[in-house]
C-alpha positions as CSV (number, residue, x, y, z in Angstrom):
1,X,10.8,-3.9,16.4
2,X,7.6,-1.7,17.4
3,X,9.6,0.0,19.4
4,X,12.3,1.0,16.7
5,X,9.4,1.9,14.4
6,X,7.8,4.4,16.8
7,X,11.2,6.3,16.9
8,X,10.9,7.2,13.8
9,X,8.7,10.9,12.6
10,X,7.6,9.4,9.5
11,X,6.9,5.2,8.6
12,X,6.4,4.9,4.9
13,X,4.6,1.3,4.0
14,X,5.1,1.0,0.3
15,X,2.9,-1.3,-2.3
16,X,0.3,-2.0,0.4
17,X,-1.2,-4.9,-0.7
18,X,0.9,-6.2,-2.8
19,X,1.0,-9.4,-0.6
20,X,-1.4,-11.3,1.7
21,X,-0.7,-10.9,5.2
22,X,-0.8,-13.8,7.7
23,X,-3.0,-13.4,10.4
24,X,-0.3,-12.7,12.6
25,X,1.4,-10.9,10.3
26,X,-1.9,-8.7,9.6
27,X,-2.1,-7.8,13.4
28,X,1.3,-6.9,14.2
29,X,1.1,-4.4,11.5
30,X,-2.4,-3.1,12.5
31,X,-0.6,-2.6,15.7
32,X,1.9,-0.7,14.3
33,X,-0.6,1.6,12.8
34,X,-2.4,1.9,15.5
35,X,0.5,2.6,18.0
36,X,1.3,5.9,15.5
37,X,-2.4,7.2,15.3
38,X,-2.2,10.4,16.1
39,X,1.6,10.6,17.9
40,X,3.6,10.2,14.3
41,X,3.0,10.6,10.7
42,X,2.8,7.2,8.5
43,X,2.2,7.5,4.6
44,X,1.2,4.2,2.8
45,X,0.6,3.6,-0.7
46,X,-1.0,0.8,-2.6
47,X,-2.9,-0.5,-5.5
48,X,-5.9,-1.1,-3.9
49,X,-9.2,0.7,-3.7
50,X,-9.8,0.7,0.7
51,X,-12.6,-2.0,-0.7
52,X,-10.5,-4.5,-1.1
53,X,-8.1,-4.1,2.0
54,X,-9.9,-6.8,4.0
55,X,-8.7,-9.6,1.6
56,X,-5.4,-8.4,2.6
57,X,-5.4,-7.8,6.1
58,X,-7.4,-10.9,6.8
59,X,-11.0,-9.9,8.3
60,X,-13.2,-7.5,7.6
61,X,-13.1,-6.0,11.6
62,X,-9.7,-5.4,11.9
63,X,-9.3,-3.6,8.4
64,X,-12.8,-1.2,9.3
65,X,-11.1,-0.4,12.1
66,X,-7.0,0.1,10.3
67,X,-9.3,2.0,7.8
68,X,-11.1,4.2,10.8
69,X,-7.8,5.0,12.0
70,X,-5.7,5.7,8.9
71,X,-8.3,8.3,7.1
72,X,-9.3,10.2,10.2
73,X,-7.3,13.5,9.8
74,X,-5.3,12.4,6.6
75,X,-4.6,13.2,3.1
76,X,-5.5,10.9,0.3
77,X,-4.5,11.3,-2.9
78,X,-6.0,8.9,-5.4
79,X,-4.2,8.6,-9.2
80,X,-5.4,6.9,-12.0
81,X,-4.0,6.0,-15.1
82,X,-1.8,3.8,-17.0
83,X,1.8,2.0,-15.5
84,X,4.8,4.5,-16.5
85,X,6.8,1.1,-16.1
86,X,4.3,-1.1,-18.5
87,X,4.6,1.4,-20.7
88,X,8.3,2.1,-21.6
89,X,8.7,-1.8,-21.3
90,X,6.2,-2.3,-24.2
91,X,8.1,0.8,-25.6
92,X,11.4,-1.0,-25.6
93,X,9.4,-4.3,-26.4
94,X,7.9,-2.9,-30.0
95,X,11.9,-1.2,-30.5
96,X,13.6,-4.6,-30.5
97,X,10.9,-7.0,-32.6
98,X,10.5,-5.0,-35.8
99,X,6.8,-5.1,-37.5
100,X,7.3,-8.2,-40.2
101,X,7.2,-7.2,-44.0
102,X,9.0,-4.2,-43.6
């Protein structure tokens, strides 16, 4: 599978975070990161400040040094704000259950 990945020019990892990694499932995919440092792009987004990473990848080391790799000549582009998808959903929510007494 490495192998197929690192044909690739560009590996997106989307919702980084979302889940907890085992902690073999945490170091293949350092290794995957690390086998593209520098050779091929990789762009990764996710919910969670760098901060809290480590609960994610499963040690504090190993995400200092994902973390040492992955913003050393990158972009980051932080956003803040409210969910776009929370808030049409309470949109359509408030459409369909009319205020009562009106």
């Amino acid at each position: 599978m490495r192998t197929t990945l690192d044909r690739l020019d560009m590996l997106i990892v989307d919702e980084r975070g979302y889940l907890s990694f085992s902690r073999a499932g945490a170091e293949l995919l350092f290794q995957v990161f690390a086998d593209r440092y520098e050779r091929r792009s990789l762009l990764v987004t996710s919910n969670l400040p760098f901060g809290e990473w480590g609960q994610v990848f499963q040690g504090e080391r190993m995400t200092a040094a994902l973390l040492d790799r992955r913003t050393h000549q990158c972009d980051i582009f932080e956003m803040s704000g409210e969910s776009y998808r929370f808030r049409e959903s309470m949109k359509a929510k408030a459409g369909k259950n009319p205020k009562k007494g009106k």
